[in-house]
N, CA, C and O atoms as a Maestro MAE file, in Angstrom:
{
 s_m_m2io_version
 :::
 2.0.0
}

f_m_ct {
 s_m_title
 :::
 protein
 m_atom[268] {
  # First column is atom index #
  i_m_mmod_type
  r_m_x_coord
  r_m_y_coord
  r_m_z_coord
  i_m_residue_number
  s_m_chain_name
  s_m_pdb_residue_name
  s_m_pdb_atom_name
  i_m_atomic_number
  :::
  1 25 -65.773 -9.598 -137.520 1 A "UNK " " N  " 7
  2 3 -65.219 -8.488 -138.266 1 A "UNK " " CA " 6
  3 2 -64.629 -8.999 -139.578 1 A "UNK " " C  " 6
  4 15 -64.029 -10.072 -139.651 1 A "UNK " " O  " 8
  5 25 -64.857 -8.068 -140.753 2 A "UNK " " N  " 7
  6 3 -64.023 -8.324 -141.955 2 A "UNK " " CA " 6
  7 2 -62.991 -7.889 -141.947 2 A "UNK " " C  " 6
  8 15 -62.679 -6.935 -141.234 2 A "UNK " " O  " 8
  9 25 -62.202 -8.485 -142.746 3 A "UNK " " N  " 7
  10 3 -60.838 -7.957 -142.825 3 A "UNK " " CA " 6
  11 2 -60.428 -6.492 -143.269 3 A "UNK " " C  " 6
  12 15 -59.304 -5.995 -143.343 3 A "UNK " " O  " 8
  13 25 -61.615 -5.972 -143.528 4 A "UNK " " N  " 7
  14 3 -61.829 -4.246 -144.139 4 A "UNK " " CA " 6
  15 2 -61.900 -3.173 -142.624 4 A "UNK " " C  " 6
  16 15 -61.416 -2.122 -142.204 4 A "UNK " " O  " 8
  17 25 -62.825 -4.237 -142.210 5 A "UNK " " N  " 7
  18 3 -63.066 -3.656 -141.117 5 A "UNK " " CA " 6
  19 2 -61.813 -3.601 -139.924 5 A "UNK " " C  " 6
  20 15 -61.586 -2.598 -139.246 5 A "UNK " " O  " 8
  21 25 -61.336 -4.416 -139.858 6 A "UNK " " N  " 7
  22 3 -60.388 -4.654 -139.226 6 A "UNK " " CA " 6
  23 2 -59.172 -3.948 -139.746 6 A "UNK " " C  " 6
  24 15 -58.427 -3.734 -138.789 6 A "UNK " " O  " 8
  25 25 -58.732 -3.560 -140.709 7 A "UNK " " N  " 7
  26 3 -57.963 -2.429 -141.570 7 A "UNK " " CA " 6
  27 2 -58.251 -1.170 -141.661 7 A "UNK " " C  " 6
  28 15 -57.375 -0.465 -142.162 7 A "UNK " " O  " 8
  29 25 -59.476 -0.537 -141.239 8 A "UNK " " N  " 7
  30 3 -60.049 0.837 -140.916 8 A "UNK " " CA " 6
  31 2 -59.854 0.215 -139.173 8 A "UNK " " C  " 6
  32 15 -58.823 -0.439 -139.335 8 A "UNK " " O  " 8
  33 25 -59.967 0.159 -138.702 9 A "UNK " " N  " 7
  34 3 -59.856 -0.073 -137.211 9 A "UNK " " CA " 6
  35 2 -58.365 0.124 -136.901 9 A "UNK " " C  " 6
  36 15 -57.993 0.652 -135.854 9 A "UNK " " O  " 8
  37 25 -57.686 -0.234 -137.667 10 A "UNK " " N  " 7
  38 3 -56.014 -0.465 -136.871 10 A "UNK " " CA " 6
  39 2 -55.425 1.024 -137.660 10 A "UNK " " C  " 6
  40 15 -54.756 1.907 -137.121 10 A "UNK " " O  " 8
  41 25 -55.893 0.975 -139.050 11 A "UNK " " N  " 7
  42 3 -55.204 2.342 -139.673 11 A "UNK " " CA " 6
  43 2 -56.228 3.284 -138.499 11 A "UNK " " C  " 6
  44 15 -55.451 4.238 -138.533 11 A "UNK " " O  " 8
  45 25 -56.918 3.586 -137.877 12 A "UNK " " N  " 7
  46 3 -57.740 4.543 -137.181 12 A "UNK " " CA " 6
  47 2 -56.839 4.639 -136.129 12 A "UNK " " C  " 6
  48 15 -56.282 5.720 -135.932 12 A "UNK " " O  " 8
  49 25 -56.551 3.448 -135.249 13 A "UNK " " N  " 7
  50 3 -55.951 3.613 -134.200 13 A "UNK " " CA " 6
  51 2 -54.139 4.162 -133.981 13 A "UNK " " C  " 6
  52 15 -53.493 4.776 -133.131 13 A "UNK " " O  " 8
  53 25 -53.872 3.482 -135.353 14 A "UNK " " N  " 7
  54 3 -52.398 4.024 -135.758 14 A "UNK " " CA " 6
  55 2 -52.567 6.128 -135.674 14 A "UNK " " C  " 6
  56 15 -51.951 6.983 -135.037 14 A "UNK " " O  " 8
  57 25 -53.584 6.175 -136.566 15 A "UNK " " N  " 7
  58 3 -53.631 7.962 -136.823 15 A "UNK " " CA " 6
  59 2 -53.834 8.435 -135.511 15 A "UNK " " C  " 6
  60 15 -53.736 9.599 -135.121 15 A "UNK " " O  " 8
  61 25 -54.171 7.279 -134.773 16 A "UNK " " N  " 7
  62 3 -54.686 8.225 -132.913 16 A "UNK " " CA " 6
  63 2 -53.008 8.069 -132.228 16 A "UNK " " C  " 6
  64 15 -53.035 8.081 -130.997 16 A "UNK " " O  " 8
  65 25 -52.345 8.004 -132.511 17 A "UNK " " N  " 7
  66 3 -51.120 7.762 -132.072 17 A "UNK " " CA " 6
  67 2 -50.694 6.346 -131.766 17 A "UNK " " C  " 6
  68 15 -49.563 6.238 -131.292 17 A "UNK " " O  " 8
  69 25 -51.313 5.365 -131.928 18 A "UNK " " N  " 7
  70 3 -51.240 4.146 -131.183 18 A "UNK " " CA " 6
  71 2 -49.814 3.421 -131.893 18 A "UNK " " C  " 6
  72 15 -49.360 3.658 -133.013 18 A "UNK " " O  " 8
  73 25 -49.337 2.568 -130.968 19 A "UNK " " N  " 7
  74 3 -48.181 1.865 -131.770 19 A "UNK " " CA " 6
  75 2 -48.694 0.368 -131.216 19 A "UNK " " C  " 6
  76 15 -49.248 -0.049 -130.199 19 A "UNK " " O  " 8
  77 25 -48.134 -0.270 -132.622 20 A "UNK " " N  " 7
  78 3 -48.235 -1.611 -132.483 20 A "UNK " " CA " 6
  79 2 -46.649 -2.288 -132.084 20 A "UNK " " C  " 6
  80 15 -45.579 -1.788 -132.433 20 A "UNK " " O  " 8
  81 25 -46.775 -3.218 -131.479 21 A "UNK " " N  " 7
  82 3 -45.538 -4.237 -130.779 21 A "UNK " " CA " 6
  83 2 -45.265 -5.061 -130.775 21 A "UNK " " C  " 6
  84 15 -45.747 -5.448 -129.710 21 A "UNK " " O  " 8
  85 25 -44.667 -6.023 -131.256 22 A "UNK " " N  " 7
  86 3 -44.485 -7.989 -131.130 22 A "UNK " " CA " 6
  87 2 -44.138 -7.693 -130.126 22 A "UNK " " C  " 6
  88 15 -43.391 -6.793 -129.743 22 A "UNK " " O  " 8
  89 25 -45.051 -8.987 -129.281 23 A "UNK " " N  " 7
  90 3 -44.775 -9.853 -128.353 23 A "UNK " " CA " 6
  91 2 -43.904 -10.392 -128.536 23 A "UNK " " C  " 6
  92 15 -43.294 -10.196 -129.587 23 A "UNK " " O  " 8
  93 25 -43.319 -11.587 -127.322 24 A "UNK " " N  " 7
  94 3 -42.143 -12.097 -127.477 24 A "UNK " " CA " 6
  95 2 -42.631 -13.444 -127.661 24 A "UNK " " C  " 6
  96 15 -43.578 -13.845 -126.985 24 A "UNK " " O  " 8
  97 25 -41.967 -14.306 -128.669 25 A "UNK " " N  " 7
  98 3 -42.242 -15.695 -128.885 25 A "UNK " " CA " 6
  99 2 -42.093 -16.325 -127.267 25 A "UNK " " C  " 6
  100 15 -41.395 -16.243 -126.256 25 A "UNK " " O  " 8
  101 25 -43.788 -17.287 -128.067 26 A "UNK " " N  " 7
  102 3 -44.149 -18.049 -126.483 26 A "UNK " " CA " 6
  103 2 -43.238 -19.446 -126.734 26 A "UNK " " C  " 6
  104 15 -42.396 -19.695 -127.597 26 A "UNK " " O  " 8
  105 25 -43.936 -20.516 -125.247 27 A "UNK " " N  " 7
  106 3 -43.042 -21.469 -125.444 27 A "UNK " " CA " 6
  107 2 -43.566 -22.265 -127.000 27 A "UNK " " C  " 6
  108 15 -44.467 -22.023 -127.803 27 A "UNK " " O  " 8
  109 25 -42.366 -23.423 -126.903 28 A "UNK " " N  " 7
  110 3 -42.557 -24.261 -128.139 28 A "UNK " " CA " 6
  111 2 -43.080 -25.411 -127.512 28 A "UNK " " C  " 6
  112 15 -42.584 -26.099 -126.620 28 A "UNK " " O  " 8
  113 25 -44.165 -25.519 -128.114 29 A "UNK " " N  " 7
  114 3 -45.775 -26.591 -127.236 29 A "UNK " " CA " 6
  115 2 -45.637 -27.720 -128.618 29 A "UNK " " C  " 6
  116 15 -46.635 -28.385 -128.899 29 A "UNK " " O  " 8
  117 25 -44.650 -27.848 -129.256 30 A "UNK " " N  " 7
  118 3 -44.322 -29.250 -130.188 30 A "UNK " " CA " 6
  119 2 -43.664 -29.990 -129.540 30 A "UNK " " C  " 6
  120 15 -42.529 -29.794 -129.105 30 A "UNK " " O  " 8
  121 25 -44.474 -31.103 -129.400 31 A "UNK " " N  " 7
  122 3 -43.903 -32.731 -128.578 31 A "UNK " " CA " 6
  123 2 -42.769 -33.213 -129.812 31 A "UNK " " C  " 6
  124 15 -43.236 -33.796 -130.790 31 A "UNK " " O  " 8
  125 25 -41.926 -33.068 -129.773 32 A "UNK " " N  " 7
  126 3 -40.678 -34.047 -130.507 32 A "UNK " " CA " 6
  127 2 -40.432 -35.312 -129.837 32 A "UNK " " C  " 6
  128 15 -39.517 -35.246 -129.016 32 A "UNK " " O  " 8
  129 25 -40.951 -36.363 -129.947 33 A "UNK " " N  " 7
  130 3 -40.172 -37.485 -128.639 33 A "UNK " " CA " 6
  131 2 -38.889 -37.693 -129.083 33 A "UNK " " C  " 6
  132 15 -37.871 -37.590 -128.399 33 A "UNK " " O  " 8
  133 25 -38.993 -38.112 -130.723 34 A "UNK " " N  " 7
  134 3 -37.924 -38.953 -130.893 34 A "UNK " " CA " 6
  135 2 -36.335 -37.736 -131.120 34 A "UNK " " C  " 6
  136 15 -35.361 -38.402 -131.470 34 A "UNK " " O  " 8
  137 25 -36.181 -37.011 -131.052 35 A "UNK " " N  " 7
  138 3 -35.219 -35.718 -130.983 35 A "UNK " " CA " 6
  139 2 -34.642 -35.894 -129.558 35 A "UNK " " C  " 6
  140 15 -34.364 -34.748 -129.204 35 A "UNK " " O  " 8
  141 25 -34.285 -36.852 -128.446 36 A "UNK " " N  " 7
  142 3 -34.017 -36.650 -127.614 36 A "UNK " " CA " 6
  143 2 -32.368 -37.120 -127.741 36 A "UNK " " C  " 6
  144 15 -32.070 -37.982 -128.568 36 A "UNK " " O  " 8
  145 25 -31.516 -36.614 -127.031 37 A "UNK " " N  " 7
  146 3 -30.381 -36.325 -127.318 37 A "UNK " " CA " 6
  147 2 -29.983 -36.952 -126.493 37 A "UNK " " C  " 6
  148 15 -30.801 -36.874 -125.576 37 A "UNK " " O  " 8
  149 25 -28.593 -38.025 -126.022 38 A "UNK " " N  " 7
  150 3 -28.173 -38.512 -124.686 38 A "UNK " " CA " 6
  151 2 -27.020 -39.145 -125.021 38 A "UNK " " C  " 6
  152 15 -26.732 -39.771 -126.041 38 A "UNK " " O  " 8
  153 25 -26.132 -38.810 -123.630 39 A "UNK " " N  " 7
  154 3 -24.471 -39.126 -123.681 39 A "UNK " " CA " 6
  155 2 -24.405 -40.504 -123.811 39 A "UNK " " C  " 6
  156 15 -25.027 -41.273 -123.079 39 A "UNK " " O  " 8
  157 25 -23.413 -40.968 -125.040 40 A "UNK " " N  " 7
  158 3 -23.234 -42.418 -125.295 40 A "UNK " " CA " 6
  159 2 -22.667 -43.294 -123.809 40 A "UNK " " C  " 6
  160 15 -22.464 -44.508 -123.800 40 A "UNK " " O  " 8
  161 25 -22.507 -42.535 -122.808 41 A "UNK " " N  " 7
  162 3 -21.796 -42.790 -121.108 41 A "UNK " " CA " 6
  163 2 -23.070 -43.072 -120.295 41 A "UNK " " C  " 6
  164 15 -23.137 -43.656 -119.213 41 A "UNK " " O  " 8
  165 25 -24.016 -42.573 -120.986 42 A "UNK " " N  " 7
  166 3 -25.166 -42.945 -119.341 42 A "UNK " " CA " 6
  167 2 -25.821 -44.094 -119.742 42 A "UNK " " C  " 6
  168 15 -26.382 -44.435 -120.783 42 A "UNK " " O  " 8
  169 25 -25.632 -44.572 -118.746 43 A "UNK " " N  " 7
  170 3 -26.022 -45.981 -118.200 43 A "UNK " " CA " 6
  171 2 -27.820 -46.306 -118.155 43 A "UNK " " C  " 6
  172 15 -28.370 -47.386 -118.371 43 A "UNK " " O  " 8
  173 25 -28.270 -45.379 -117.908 44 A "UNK " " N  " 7
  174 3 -29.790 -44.807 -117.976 44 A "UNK " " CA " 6
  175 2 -30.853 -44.760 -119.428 44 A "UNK " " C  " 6
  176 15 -32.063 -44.964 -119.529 44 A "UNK " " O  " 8
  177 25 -29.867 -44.417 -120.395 45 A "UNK " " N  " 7
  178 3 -30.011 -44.699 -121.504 45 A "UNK " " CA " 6
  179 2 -29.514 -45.331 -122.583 45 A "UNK " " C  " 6
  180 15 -28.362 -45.217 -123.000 45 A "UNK " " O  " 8
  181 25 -30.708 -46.258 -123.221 46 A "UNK " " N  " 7
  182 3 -30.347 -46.948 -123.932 46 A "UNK " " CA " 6
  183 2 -30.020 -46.554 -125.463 46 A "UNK " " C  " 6
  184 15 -30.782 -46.731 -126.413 46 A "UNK " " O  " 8
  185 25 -28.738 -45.987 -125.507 47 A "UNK " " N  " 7
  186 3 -28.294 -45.274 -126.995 47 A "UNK " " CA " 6
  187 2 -28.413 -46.769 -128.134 47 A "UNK " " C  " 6
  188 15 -28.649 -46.439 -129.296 47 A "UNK " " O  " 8
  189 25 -28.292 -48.097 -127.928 48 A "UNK " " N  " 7
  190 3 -28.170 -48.830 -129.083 48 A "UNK " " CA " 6
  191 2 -29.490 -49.339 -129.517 48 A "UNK " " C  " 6
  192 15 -29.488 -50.423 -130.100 48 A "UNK " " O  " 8
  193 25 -30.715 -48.678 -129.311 49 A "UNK " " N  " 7
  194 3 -31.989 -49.056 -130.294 49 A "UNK " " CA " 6
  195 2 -32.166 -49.529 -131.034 49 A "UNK " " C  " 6
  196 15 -32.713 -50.622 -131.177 49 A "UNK " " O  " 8
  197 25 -31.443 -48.326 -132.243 50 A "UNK " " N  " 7
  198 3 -31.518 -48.141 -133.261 50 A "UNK " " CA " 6
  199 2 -30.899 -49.426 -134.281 50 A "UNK " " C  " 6
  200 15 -31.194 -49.779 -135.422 50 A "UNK " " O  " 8
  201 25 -29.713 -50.017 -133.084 51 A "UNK " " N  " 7
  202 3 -28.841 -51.176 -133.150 51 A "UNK " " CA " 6
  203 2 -29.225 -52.299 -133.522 51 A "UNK " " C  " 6
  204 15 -28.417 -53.076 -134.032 51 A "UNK " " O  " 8
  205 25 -30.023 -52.502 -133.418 52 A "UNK " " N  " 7
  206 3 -30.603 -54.188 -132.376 52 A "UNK " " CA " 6
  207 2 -30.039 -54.579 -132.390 52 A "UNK " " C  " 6
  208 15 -29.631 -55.058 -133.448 52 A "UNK " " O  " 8
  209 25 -29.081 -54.896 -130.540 53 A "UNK " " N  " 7
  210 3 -28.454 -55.493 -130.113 53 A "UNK " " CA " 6
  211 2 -28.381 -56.635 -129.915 53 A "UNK " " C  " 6
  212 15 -27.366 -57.331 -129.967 53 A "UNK " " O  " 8
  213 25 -29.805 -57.053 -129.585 54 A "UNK " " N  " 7
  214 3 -30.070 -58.363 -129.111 54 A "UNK " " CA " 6
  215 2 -30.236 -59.556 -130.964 54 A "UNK " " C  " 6
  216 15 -30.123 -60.770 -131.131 54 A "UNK " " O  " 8
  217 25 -30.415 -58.856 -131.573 55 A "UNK " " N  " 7
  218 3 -30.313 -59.582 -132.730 55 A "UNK " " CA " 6
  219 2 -29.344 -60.006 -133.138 55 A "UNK " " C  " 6
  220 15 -29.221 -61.126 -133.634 55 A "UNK " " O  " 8
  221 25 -28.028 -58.747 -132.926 56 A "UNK " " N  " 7
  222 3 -26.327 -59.249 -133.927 56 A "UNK " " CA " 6
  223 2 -25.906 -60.157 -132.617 56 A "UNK " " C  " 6
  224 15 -25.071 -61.028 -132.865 56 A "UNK " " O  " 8
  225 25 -26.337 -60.079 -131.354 57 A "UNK " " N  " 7
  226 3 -25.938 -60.806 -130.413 57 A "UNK " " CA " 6
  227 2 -26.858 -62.495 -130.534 57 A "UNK " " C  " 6
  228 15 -26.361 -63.550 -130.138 57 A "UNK " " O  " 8
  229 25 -27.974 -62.393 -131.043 58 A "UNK " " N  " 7
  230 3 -28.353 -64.043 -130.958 58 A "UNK " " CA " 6
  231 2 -27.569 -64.370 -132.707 58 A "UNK " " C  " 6
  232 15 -27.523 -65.530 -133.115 58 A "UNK " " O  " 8
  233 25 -27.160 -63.508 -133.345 59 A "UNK " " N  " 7
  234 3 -26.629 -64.029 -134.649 59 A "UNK " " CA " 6
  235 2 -25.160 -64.372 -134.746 59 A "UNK " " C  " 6
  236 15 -24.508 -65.045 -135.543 59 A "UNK " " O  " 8
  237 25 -24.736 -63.385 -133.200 60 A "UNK " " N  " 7
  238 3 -23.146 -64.379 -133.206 60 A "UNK " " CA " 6
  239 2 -23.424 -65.629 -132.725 60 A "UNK " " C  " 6
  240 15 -23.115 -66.582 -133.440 60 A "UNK " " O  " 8
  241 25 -24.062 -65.879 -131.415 61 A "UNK " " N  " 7
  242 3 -24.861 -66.736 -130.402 61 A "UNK " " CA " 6
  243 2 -24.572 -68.287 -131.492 61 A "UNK " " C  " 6
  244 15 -23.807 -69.223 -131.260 61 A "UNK " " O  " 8
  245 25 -25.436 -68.095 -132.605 62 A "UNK " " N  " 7
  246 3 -26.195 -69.048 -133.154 62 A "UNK " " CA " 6
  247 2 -24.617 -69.148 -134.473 62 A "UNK " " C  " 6
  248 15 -24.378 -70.255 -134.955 62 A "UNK " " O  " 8
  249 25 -23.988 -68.286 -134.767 63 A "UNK " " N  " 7
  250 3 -22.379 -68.636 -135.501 63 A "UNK " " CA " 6
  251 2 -21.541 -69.589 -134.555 63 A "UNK " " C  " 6
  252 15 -20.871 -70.576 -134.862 63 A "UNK " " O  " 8
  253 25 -21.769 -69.014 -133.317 64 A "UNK " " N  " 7
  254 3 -20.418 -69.365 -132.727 64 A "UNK " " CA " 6
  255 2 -20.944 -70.998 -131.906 64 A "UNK " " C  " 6
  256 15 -20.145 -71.598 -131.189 64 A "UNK " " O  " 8
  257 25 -21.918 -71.362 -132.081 65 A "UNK " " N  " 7
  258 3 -22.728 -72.394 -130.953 65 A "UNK " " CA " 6
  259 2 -23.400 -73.632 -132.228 65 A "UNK " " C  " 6
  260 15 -24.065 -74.636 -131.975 65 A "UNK " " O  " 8
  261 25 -22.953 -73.130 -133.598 66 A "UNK " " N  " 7
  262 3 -23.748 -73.787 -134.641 66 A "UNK " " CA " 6
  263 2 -23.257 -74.913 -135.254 66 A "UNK " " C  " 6
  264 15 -22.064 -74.610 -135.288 66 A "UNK " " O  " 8
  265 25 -23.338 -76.135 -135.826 67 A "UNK " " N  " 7
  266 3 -22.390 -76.799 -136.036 67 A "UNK " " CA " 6
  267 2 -21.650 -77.040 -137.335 67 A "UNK " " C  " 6
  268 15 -20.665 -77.778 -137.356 67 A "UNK " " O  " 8
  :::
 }
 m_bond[267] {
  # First column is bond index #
  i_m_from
  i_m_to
  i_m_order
  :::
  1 1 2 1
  2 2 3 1
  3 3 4 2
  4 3 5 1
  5 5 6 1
  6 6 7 1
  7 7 8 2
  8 7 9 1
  9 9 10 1
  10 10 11 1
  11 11 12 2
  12 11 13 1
  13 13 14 1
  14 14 15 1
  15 15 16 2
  16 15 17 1
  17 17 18 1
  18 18 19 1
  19 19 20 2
  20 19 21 1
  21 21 22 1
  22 22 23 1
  23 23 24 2
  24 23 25 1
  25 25 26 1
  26 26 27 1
  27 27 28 2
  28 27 29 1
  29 29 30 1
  30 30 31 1
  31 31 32 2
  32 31 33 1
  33 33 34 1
  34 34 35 1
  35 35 36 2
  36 35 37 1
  37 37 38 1
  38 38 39 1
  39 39 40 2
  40 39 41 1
  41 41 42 1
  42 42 43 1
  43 43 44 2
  44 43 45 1
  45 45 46 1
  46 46 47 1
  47 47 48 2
  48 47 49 1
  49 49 50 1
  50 50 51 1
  51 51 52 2
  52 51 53 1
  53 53 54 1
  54 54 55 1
  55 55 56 2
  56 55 57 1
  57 57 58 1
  58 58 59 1
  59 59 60 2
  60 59 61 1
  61 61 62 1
  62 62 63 1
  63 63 64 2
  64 63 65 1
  65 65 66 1
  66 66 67 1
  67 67 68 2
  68 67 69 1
  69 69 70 1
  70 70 71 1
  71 71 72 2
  72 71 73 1
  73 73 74 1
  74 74 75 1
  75 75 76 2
  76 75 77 1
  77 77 78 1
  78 78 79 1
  79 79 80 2
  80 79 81 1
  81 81 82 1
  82 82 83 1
  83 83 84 2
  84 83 85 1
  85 85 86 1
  86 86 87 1
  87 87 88 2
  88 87 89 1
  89 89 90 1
  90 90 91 1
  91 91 92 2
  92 91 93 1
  93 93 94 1
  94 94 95 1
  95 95 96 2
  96 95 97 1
  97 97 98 1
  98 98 99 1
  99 99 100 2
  100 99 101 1
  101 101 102 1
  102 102 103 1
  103 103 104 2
  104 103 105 1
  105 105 106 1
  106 106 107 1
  107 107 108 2
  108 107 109 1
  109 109 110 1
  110 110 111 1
  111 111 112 2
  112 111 113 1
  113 113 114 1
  114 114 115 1
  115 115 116 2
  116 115 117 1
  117 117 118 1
  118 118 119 1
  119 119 120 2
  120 119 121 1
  121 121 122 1
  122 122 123 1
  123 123 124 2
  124 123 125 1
  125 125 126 1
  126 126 127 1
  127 127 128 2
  128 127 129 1
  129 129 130 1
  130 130 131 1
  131 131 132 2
  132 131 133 1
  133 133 134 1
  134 134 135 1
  135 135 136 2
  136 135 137 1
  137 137 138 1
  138 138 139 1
  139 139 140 2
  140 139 141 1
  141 141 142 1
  142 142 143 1
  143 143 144 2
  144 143 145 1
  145 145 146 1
  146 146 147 1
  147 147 148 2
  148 147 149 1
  149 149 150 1
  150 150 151 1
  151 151 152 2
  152 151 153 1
  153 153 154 1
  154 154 155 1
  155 155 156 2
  156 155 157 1
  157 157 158 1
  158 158 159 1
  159 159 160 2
  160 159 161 1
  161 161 162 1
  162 162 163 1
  163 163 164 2
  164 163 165 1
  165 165 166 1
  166 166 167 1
  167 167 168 2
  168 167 169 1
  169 169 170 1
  170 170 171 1
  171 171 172 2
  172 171 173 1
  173 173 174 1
  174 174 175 1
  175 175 176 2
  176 175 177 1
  177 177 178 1
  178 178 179 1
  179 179 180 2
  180 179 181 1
  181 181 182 1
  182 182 183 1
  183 183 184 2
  184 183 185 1
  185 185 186 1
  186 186 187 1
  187 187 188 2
  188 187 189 1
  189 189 190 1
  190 190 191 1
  191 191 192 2
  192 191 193 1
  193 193 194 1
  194 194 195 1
  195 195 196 2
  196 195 197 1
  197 197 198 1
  198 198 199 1
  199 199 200 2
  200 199 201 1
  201 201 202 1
  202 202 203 1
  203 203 204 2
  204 203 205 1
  205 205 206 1
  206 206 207 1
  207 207 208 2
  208 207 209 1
  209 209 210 1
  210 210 211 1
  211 211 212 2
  212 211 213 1
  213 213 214 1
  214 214 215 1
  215 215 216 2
  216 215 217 1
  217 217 218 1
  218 218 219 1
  219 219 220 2
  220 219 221 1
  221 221 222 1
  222 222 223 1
  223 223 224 2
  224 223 225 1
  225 225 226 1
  226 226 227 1
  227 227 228 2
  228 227 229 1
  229 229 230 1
  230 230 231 1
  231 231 232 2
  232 231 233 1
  233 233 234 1
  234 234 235 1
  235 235 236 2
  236 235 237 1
  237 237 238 1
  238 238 239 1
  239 239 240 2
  240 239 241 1
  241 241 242 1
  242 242 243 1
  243 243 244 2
  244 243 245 1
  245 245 246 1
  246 246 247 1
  247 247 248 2
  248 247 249 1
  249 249 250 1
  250 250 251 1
  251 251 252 2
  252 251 253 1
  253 253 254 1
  254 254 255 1
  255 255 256 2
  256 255 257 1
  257 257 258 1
  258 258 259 1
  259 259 260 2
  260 259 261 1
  261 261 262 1
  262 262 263 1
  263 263 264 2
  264 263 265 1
  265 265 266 1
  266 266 267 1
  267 267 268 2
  :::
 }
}
């Protein structure tokens, strides 16, 4: 169908009494991984990533052990 056509079709069906309706927004099917949110308390997650821990920790390591 053209878009003409499809505009005589809906104005036709409107003049027959018809009403049009939004639906209700479906789910949200966007994968976000990195948006995940978590209490700086759980043990389960590792909040210091972003940190690198293990780096400022071999850089005291190698201050405090250096001669």
């Amino acid at each position: 169908m053209t878009r003409t056509e499809i505009q005589k079709a809906v104005d036709n069906y409107l003049q027959k009494g018809g009403k049009i309706t939004k639906l209700p927004d479906g789910p949200n099917f966007r994968f976000e991984p990195h948006d995940v949110k978590a209490a700086p308390s759980d043990p389960k997650v590792d909040v210091t990533i972003t940190e690198t821990p293990t780096t400022q920790q071999q850089m005291d390591y190698m201050e405090d052990n250096s001669l």
